[in-house]
N, C-alpha and C positions, 0 to 999 in steps of 0.2 A: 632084929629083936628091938623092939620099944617097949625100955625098961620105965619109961616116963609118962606113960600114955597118949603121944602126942599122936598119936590115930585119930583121937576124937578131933584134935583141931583139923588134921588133916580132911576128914568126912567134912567136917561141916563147910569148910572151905570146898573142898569138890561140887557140893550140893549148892551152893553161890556161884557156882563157876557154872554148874548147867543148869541152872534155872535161866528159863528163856523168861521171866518178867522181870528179871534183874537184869538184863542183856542192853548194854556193853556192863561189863562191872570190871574194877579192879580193886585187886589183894595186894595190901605191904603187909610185908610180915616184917617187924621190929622189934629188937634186942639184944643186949649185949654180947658179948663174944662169946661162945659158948654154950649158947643158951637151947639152940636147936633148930634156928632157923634154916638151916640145908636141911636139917633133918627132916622137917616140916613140908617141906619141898620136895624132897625125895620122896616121901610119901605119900605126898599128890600126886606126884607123877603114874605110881605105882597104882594107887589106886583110880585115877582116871583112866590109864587109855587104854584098857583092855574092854571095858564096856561104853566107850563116848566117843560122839564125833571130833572130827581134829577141831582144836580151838588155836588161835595164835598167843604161844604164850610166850614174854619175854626176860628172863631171869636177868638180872643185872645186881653190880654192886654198889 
């Protein structure tokens, strides 16, 4: 459930992630503690790799 709509960041972050005229790109995601940044993440995850080829991605903290 995303009570905060953070789908929308998620999409648009996906659609930067397979766009091949952006290709190499990279995403930070930054903010305070609690703010949603796994959550954001998780829902990248979720929404990329049922329909996209593998990409190398590297979560770090």
């Amino acid at each position: 459930m995303d009570l905060l709509s953070f789908d929308a960041v998620a999409k648009t972050v996906v659609q930067a992630v397979l766009d091949d005229a952006l290709d190499p790109v990279t995403v930070g995601i930054s903010g305070a503690w609690g703010s949603g940044k796994t959550t954001v993440l998780r829902l990248n995850r979720r929404t990329r790799l049922p329909r996209s080829p593998p990409r190398r991605t590297r979560p770090f903290s």
